[in-house]
Structure formats: structure tokens, C-alpha cells
PyMOL commands that place a pseudoatom at each C-alpha (Angstrom):
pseudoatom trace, name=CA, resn=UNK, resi=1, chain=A, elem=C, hetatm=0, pos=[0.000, 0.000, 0.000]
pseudoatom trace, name=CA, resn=UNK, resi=2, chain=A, elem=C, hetatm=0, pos=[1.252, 3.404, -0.561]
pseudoatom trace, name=CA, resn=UNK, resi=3, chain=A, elem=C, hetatm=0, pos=[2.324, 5.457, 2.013]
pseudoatom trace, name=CA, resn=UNK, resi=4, chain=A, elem=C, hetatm=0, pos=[-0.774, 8.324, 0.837]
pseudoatom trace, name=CA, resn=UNK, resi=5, chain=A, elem=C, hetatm=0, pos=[-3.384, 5.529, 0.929]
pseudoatom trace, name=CA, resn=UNK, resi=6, chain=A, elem=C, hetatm=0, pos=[-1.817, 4.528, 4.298]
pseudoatom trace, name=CA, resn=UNK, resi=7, chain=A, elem=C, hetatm=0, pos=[-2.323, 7.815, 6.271]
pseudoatom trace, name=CA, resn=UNK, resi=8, chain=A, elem=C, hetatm=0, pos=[-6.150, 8.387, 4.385]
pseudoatom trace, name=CA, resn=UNK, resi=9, chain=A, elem=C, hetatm=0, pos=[-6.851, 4.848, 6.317]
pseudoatom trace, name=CA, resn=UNK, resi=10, chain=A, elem=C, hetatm=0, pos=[-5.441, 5.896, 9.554]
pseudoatom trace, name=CA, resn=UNK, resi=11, chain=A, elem=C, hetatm=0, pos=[-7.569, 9.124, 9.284]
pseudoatom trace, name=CA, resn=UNK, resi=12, chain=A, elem=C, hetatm=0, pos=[-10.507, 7.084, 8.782]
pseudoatom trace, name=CA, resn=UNK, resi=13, chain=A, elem=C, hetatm=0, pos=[-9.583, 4.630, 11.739]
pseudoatom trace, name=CA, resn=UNK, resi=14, chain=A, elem=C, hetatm=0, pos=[-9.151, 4.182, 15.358]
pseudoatom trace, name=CA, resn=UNK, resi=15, chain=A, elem=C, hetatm=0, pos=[-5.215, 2.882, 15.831]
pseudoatom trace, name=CA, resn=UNK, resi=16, chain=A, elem=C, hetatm=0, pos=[-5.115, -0.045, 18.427]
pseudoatom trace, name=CA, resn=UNK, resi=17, chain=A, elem=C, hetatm=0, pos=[-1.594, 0.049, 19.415]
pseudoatom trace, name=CA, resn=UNK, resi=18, chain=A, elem=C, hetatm=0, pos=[0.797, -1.137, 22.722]
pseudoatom trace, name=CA, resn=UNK, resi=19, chain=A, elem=C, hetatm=0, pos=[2.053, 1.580, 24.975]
pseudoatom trace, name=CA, resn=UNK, resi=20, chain=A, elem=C, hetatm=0, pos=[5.607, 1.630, 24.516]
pseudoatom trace, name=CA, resn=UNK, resi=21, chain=A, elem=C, hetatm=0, pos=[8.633, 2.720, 26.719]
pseudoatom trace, name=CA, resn=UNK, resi=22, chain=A, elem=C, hetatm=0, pos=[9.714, 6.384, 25.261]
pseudoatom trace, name=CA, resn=UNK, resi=23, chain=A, elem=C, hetatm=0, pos=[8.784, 5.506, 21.368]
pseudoatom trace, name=CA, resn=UNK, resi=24, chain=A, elem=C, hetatm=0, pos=[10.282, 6.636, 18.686]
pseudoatom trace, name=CA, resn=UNK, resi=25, chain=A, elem=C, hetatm=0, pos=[9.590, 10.066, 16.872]
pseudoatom trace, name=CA, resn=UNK, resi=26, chain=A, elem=C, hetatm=0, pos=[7.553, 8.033, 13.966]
pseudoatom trace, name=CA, resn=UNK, resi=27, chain=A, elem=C, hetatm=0, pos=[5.012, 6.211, 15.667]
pseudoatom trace, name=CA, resn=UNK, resi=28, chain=A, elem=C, hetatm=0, pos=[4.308, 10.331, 17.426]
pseudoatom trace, name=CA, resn=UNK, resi=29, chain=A, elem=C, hetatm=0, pos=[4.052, 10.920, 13.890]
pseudoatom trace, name=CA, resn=UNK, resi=30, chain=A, elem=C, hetatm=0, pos=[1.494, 8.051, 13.584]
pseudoatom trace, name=CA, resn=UNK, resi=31, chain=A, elem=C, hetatm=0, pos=[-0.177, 8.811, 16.203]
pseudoatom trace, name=CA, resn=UNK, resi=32, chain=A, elem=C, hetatm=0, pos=[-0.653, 12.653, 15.425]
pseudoatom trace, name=CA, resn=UNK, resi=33, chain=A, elem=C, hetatm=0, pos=[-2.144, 11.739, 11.775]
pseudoatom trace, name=CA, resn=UNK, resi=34, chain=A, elem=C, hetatm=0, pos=[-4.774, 9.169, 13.295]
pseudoatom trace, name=CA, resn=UNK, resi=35, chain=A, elem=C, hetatm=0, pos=[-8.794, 9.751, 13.969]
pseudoatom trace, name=CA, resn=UNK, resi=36, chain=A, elem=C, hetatm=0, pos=[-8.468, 8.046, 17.381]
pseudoatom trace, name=CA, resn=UNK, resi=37, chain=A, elem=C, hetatm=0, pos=[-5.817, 5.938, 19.489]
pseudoatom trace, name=CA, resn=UNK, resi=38, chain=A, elem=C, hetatm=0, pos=[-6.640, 3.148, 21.387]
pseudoatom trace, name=CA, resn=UNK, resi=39, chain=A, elem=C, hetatm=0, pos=[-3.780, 1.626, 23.590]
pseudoatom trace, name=CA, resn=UNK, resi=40, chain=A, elem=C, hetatm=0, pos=[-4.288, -2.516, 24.662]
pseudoatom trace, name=CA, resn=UNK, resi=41, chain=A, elem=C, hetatm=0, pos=[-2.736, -2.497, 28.133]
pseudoatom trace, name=CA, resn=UNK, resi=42, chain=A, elem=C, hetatm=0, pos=[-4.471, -5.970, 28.288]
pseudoatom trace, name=CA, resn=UNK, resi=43, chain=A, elem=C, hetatm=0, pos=[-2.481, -7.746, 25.665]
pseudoatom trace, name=CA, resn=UNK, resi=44, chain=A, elem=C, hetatm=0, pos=[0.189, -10.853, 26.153]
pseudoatom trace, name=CA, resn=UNK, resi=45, chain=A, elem=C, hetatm=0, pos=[3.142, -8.865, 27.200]
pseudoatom trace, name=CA, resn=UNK, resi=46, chain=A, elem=C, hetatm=0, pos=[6.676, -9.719, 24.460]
pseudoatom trace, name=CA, resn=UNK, resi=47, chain=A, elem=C, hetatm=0, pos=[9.565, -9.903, 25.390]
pseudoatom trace, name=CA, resn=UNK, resi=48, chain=A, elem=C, hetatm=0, pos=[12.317, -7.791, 22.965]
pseudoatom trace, name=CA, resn=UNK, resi=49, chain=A, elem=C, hetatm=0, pos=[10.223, -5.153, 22.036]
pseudoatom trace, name=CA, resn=UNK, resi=50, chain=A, elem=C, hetatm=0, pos=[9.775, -1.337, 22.481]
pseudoatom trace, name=CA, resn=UNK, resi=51, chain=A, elem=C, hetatm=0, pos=[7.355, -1.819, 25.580]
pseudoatom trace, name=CA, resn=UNK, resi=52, chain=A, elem=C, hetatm=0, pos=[9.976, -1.889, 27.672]
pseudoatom trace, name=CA, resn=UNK, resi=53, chain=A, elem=C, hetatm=0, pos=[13.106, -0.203, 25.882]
pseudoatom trace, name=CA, resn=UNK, resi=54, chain=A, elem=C, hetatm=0, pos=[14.090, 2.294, 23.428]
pseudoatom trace, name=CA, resn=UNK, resi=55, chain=A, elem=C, hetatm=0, pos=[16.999, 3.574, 21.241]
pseudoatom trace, name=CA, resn=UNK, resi=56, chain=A, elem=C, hetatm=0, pos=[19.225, 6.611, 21.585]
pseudoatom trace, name=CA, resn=UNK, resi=57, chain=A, elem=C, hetatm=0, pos=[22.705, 8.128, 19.823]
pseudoatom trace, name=CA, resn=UNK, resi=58, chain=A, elem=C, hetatm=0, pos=[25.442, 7.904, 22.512]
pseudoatom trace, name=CA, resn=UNK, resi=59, chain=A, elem=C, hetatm=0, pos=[29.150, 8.584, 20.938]
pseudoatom trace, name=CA, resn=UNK, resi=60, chain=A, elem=C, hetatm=0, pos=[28.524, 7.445, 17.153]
pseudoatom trace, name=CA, resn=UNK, resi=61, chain=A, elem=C, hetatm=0, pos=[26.655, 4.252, 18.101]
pseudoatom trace, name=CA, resn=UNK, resi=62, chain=A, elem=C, hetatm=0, pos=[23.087, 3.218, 18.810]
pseudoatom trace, name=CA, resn=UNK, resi=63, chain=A, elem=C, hetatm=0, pos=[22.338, 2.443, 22.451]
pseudoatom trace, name=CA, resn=UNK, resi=64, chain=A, elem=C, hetatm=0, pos=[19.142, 0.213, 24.169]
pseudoatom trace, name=CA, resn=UNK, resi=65, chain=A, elem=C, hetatm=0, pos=[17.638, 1.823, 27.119]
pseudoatom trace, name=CA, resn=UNK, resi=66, chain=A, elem=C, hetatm=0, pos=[15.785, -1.080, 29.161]
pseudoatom trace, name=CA, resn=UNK, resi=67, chain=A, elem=C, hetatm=0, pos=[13.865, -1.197, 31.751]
pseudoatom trace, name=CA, resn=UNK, resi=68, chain=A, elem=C, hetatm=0, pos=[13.736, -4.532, 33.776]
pseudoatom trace, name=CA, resn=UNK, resi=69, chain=A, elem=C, hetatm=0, pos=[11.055, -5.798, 34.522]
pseudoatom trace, name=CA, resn=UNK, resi=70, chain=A, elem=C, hetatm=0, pos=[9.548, -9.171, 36.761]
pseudoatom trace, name=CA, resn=UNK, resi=71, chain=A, elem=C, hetatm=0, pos=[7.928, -12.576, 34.937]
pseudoatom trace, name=CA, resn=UNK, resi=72, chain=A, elem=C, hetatm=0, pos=[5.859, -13.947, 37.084]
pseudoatom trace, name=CA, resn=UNK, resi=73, chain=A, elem=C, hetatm=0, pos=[4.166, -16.408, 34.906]
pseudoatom trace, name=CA, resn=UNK, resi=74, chain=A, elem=C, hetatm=0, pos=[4.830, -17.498, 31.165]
pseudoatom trace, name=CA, resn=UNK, resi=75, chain=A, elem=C, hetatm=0, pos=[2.072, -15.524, 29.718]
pseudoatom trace, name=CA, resn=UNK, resi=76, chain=A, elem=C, hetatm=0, pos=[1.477, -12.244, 31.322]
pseudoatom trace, name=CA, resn=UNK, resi=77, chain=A, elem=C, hetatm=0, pos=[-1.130, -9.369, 30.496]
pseudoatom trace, name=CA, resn=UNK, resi=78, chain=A, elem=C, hetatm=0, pos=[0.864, -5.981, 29.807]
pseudoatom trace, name=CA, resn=UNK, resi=79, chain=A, elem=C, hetatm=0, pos=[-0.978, -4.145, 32.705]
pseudoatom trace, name=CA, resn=UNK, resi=80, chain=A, elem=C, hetatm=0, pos=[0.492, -6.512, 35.139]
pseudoatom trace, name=CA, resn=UNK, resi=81, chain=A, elem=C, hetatm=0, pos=[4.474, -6.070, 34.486]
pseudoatom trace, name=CA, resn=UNK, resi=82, chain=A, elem=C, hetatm=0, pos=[6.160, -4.916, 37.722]
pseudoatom trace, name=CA, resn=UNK, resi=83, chain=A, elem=C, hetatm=0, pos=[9.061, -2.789, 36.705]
pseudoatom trace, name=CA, resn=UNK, resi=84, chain=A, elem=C, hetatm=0, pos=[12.027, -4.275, 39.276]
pseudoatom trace, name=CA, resn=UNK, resi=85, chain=A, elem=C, hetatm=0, pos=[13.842, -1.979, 40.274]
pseudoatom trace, name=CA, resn=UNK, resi=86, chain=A, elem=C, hetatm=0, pos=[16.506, -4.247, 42.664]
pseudoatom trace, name=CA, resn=UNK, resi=87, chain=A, elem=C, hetatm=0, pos=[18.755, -4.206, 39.278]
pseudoatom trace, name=CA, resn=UNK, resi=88, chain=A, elem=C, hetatm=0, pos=[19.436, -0.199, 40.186]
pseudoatom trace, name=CA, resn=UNK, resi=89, chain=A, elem=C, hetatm=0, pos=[18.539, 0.570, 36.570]
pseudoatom trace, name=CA, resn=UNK, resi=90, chain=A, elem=C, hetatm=0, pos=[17.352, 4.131, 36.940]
pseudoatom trace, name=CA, resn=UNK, resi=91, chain=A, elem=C, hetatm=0, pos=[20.354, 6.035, 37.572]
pseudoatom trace, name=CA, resn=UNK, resi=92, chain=A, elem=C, hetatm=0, pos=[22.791, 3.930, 35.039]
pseudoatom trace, name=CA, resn=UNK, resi=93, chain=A, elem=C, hetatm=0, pos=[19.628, 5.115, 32.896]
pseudoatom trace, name=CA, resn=UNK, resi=94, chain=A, elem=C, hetatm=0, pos=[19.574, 8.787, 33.128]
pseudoatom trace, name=CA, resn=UNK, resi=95, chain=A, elem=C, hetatm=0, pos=[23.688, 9.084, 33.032]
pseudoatom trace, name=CA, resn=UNK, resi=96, chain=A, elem=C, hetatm=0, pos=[22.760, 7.263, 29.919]
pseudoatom trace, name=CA, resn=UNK, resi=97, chain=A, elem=C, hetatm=0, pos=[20.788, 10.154, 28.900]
pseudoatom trace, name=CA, resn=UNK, resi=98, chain=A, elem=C, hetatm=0, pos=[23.367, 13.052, 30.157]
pseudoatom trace, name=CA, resn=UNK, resi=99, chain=A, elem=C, hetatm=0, pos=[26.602, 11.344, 28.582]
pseudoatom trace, name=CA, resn=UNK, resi=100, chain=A, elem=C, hetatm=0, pos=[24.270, 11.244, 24.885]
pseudoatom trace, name=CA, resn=UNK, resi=101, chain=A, elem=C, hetatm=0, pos=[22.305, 14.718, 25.076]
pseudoatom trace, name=CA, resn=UNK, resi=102, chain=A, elem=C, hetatm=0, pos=[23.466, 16.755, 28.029]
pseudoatom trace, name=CA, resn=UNK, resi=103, chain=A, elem=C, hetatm=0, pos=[25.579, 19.203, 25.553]
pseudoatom trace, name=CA, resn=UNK, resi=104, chain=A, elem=C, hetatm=0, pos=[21.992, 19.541, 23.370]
pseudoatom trace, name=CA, resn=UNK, resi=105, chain=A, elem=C, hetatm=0, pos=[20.051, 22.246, 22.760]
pseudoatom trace, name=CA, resn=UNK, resi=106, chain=A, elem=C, hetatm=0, pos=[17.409, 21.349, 24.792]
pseudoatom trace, name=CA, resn=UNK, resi=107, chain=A, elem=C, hetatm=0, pos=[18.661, 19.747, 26.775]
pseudoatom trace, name=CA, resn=UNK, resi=108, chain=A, elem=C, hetatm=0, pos=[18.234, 22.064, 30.096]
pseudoatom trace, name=CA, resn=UNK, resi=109, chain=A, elem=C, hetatm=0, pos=[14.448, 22.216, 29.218]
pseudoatom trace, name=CA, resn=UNK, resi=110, chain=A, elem=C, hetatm=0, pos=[13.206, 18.527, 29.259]
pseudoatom trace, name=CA, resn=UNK, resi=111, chain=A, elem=C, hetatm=0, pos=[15.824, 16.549, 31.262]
pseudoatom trace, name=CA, resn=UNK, resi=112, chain=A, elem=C, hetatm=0, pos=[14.723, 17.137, 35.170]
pseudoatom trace, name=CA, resn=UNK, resi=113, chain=A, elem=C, hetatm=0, pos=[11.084, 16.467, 34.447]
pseudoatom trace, name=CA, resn=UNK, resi=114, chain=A, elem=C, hetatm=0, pos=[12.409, 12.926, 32.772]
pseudoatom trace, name=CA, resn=UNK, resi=115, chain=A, elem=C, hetatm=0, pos=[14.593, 11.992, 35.452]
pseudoatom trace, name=CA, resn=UNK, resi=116, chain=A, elem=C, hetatm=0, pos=[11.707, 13.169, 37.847]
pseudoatom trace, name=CA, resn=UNK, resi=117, chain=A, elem=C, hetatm=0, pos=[9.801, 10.687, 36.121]
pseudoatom trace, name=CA, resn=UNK, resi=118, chain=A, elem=C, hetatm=0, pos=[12.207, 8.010, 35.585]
pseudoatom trace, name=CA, resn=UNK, resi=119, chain=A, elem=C, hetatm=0, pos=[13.035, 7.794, 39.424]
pseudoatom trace, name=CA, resn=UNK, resi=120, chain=A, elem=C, hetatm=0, pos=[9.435, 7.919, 40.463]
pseudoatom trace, name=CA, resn=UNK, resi=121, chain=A, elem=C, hetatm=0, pos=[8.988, 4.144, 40.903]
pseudoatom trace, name=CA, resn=UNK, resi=122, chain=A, elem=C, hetatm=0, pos=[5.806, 3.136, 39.526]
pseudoatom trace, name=CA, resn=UNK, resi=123, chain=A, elem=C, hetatm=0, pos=[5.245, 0.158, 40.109]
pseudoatom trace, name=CA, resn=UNK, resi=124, chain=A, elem=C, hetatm=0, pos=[3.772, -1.179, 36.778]
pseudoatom trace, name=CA, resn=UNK, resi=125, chain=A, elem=C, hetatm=0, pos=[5.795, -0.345, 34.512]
pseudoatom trace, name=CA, resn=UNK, resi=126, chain=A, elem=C, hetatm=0, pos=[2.263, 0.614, 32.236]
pseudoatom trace, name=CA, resn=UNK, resi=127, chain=A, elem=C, hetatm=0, pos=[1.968, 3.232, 34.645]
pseudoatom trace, name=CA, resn=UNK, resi=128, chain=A, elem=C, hetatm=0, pos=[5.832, 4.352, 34.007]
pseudoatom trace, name=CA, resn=UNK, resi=129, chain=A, elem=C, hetatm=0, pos=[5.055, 4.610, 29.848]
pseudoatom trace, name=CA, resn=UNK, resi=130, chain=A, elem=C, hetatm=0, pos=[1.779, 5.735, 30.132]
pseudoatom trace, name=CA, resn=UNK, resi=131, chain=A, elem=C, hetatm=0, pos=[3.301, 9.188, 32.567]
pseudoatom trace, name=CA, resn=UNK, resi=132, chain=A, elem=C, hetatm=0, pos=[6.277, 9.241, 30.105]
pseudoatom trace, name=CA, resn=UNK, resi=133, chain=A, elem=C, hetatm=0, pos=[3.822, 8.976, 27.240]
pseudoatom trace, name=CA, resn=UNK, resi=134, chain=A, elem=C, hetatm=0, pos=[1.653, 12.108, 28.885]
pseudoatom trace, name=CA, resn=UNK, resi=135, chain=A, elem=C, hetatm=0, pos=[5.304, 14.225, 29.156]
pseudoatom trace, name=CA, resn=UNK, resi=136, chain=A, elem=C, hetatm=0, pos=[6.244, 13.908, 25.648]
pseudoatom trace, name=CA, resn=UNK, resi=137, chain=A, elem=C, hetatm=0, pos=[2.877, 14.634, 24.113]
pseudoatom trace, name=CA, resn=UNK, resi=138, chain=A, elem=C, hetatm=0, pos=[3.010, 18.152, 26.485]
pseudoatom trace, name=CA, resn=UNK, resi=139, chain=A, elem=C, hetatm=0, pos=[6.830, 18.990, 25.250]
pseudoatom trace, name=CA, resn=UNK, resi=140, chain=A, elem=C, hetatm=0, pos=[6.094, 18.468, 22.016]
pseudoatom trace, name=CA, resn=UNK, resi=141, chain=A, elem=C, hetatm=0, pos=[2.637, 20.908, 22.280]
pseudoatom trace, name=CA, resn=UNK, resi=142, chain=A, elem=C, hetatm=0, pos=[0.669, 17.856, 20.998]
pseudoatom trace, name=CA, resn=UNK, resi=143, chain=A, elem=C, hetatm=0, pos=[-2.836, 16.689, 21.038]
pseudoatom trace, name=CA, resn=UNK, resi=144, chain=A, elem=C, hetatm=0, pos=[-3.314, 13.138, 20.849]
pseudoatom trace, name=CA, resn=UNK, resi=145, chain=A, elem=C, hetatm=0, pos=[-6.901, 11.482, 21.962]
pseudoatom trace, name=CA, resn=UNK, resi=146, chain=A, elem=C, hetatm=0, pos=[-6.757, 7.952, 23.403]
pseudoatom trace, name=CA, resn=UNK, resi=147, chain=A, elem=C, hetatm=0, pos=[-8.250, 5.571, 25.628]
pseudoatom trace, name=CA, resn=UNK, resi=148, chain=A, elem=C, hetatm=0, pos=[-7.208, 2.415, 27.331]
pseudoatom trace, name=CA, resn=UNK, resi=149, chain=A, elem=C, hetatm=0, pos=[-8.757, -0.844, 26.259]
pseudoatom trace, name=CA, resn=UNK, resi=150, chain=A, elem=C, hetatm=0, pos=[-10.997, -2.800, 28.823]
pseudoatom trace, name=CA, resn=UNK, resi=151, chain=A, elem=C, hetatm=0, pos=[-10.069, -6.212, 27.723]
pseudoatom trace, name=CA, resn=UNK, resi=152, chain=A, elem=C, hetatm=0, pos=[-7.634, -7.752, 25.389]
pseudoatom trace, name=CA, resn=UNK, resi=153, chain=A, elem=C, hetatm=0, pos=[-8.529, -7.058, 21.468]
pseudoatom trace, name=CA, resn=UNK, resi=154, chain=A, elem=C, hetatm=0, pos=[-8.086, -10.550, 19.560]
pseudoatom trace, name=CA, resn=UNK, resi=155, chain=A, elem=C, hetatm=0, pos=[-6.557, -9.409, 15.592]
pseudoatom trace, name=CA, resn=UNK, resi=156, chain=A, elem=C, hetatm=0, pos=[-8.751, -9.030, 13.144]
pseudoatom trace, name=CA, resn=UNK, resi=157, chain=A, elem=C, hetatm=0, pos=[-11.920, -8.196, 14.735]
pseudoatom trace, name=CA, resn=UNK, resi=158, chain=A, elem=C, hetatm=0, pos=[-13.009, -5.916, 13.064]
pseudoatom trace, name=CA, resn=UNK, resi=159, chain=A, elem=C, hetatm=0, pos=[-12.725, -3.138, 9.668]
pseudoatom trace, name=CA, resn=UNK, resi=160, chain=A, elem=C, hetatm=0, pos=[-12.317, -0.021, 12.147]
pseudoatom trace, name=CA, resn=UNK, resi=161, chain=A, elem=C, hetatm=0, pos=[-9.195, -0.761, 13.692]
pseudoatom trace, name=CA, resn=UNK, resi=162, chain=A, elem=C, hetatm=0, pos=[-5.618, -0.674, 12.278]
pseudoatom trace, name=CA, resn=UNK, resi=163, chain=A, elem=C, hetatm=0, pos=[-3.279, -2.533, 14.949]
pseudoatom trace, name=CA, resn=UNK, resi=164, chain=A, elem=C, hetatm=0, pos=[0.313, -1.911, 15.123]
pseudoatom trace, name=CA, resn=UNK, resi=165, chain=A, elem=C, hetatm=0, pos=[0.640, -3.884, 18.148]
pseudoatom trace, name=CA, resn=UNK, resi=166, chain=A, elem=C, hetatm=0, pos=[3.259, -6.032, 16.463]
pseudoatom trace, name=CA, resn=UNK, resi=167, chain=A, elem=C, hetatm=0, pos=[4.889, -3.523, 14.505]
pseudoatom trace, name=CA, resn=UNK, resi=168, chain=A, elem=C, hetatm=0, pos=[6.717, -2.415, 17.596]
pseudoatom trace, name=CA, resn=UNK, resi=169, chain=A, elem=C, hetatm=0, pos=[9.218, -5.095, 18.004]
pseudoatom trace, name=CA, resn=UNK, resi=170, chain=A, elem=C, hetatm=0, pos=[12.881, -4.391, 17.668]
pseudoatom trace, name=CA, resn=UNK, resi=171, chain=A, elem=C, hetatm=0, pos=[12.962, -6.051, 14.187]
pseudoatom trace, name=CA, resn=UNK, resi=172, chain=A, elem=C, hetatm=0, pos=[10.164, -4.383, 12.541]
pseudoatom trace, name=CA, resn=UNK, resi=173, chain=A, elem=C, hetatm=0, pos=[10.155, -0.696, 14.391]
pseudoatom trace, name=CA, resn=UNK, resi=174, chain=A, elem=C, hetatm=0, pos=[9.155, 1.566, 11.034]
pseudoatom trace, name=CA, resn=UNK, resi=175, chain=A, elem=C, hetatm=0, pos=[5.689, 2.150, 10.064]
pseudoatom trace, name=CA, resn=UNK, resi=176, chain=A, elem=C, hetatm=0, pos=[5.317, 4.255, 7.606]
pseudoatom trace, name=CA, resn=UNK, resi=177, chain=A, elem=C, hetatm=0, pos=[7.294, 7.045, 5.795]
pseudoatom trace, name=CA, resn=UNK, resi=178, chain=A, elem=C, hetatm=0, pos=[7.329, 10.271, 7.846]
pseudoatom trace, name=CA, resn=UNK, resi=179, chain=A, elem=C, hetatm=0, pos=[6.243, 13.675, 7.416]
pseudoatom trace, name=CA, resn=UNK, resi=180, chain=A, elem=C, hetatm=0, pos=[8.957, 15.556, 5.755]
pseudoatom trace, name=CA, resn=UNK, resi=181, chain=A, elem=C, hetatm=0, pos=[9.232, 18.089, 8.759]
pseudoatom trace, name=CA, resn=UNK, resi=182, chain=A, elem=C, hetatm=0, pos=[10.043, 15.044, 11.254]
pseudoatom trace, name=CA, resn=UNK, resi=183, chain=A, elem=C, hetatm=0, pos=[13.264, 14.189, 9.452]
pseudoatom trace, name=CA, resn=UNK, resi=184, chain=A, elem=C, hetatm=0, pos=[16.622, 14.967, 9.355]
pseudoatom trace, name=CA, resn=UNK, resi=185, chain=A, elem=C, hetatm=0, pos=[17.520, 17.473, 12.014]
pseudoatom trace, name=CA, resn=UNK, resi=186, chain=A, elem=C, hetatm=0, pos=[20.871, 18.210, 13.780]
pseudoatom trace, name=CA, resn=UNK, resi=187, chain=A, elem=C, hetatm=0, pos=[21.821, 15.376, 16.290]
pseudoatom trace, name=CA, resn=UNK, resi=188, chain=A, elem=C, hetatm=0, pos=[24.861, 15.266, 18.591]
pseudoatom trace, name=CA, resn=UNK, resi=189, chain=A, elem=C, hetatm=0, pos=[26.886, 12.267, 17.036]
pseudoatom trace, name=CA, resn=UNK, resi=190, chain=A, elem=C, hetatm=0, pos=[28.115, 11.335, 14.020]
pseudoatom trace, name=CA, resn=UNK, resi=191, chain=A, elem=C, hetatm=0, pos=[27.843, 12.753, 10.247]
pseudoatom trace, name=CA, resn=UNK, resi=192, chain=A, elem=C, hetatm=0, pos=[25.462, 10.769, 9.118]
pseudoatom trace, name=CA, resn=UNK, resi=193, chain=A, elem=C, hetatm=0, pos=[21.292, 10.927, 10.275]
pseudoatom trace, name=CA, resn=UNK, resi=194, chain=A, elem=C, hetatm=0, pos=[19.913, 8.070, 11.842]
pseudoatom trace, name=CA, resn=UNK, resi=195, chain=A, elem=C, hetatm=0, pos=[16.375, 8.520, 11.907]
pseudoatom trace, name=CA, resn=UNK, resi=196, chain=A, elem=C, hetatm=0, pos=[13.446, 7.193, 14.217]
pseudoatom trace, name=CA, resn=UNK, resi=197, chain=A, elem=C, hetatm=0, pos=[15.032, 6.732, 17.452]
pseudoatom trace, name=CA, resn=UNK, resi=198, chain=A, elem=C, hetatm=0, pos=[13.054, 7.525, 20.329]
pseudoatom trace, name=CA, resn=UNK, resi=199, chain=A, elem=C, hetatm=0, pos=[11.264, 10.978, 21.026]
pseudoatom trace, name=CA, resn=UNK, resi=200, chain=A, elem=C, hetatm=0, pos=[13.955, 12.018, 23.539]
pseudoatom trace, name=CA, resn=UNK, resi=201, chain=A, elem=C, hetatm=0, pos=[16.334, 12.077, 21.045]
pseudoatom trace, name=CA, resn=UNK, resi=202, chain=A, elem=C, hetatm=0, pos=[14.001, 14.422, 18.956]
pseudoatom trace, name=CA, resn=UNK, resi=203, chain=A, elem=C, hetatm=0, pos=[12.810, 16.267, 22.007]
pseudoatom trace, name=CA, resn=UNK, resi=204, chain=A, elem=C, hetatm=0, pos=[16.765, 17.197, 23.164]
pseudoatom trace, name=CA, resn=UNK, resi=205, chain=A, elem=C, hetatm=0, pos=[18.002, 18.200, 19.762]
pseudoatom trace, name=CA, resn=UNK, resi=206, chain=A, elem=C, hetatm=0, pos=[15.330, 19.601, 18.161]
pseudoatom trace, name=CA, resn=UNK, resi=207, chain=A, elem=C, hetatm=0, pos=[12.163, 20.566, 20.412]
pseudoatom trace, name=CA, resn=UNK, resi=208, chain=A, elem=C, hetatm=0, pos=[8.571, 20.730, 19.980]
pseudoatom trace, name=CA, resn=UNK, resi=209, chain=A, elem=C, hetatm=0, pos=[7.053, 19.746, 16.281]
pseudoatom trace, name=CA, resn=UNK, resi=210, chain=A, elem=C, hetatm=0, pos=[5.293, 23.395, 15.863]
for i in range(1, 210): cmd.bond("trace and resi %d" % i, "trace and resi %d" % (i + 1))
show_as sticks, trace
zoom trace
């Protein structure tokens, strides 16, 4: 399908989608362009995807932020991941984030209300995306209507729904071709652009979309 017949659909429809940890500046994109969002807190929580990690630029290479998180049984519904926080993660996490964009433009703006966030210890760690999630649609002056899902939504089930719920694992992270205006700005490594990491990335080099 064609990327313009791709964005008249998601106009049309209601996106079902998993609420990821800090996504990437695309699925905002996505999400932006859509009639409605709905995120499935109630799906079968995977293992190697963006639900619980995300990518920045740290000196020339791409890094994983993760947060760990507890199994307690084999198959376990998203809303019920505890976030464990014995591994210490948080502050290895936000040095992360000052060694890659601490000399960015923006840097001074957005970072305390992150690491605010990131140290808050929520316990679910829906609770931790879903806060994050609210912070990044307010720095980048967004609007973005959504609801939570009150039970698990099977594939398929119906015309008015497009689900990305799958298209959010490490090996298949692009949707769609982004808006022109989304690409390409300055970032703090390297000479060449390396597009679609997560929003912080965005949000520290460039700022708000408008």
C-alpha cells in the first residue's frame, strides 16, 4: 500500500496500538495523523520489544535503554508487568541520557522532568510509559486522543481498527514514511542521520514539532 493511501486509512480509523517505553519520533508521527488511538494495556506482554526499551545516539553508536522488569508467569497481560527496580537501573539510565544529550540544545528544558519521572517508581511499569507517554505529548505541544482498552482485542476483529501492536518489536520498528518536517535534524553524534530513534532524542536536539 502506498504510504498516501496509508495515512487516508489511519484518518478514517481508530489505531489499536501497545504503549511503549519512550517511542520513537515516527510512531508520534502516527499517532498525530490518526482519527483516534486506542492503547491494549491488556495484551500478552513480548519480550524484545519497544514496551519496555528504546533507542538513543550515545558517541557514534546506537544504544538500548531497558527497563527490567519481573515474569511472574509465562504468559502475562501488559498491565500486570512490575518494573524491578533491585537491578538499580534508573540512575545507570539517566547518566545514559546526560553522557548522549546533556551538551543539546534542549537539553536544560526537558531533562529534570524525565529523570523526575524516571526515578518515580511506579510500580507497573504501564503506569511508568503511560506518565512518560503524557510528558512527551506536552513537550512536544501535541494533542493526541486515546483511551485504554478494557479487555484484550483478539486481531482481526473488526474493519475499524488498524493494529500496530506487532509492529513495535525491535525487528520491525518503522511504520510508515514520515512527514517531511520530522526528518533529518541536527543530532549530537556522528555525520550521518539516523532517523526514528526515540522521542527524547528528537525532544533534546530539536524541540517541539510546531
Amino acid at each position: 500500500m502506498e504510504n498516501k493511501n496509508i495515512l487516508y486509512t489511519i484518518m478514517k480509523k481508530t489505531i489499536l496500538s501497545s504503549l511503549p517505553f519512550l517511542p520513537n519520533l515516527e510512531f508520534f508521527s502516527l499517532l498525530l495523523g490518526s482519527n483516534a488511538v486506542t492503547f491494549d494495556i491488556h495484551e500478552h506482554y513480548i519480550k524484545g520489544t519497544y514496551r519496555n526499551r528504546c533507542e538513543i545516539l550515545s558517541a557514534h553508536k546506537v544504544l538500548f535503554l531497558t527497563v527490567p522488569v519481573k515474569h511472574e508467569k509465562m504468559k502475562s497481560s501488559f498491565k500486570d508487568i512490575r518494573i524491578d527496580y533491585q537491578q538499580r537501573w534508573e540512575n545507570r539510565m539517566c547518566n545514559a541520557i546526560r553522557s548522549a544529550y546533556g551538551k543539546s540544545a534542549f537539553f536544560d528544558f526537558y531533562a529534570d522532568i524525565f529523570f523526575k519521572t524516571l526515578h518515580s517508581r511506579y510500580e507497573k511499569l504501564w503506569e511508568l510509559n503511560h506518565r512518560l507517554f503524557l510528558t512527551c505529548n506536552k513537550m512536544l505541544n501535541a494533542t493526541i486522543e486515546y483511551e485504554f482498552s478494557q479487555n484484550y482485542i483478539t486481531p482481526n476483529t473488526g474493519d475499524h481498527w488498524i493494529d500496530i501492536r506487532e509492529l513495535k518489536k525491535r525487528d520491525n520498528k518503522h511504520f510508515m514514511s514520515m512527514d517531511k518536517r520530522f526528518c533529518n535534524y541536527y543530532q549530537m553524534f556522528g555525520n550521518t542521520f539516523i532517523p526514528n530513534l526515540s522521542i527524547i532524542d528528537f525532544l533534546f536536539c530539536k524541540g517541539k514539532f510546531f
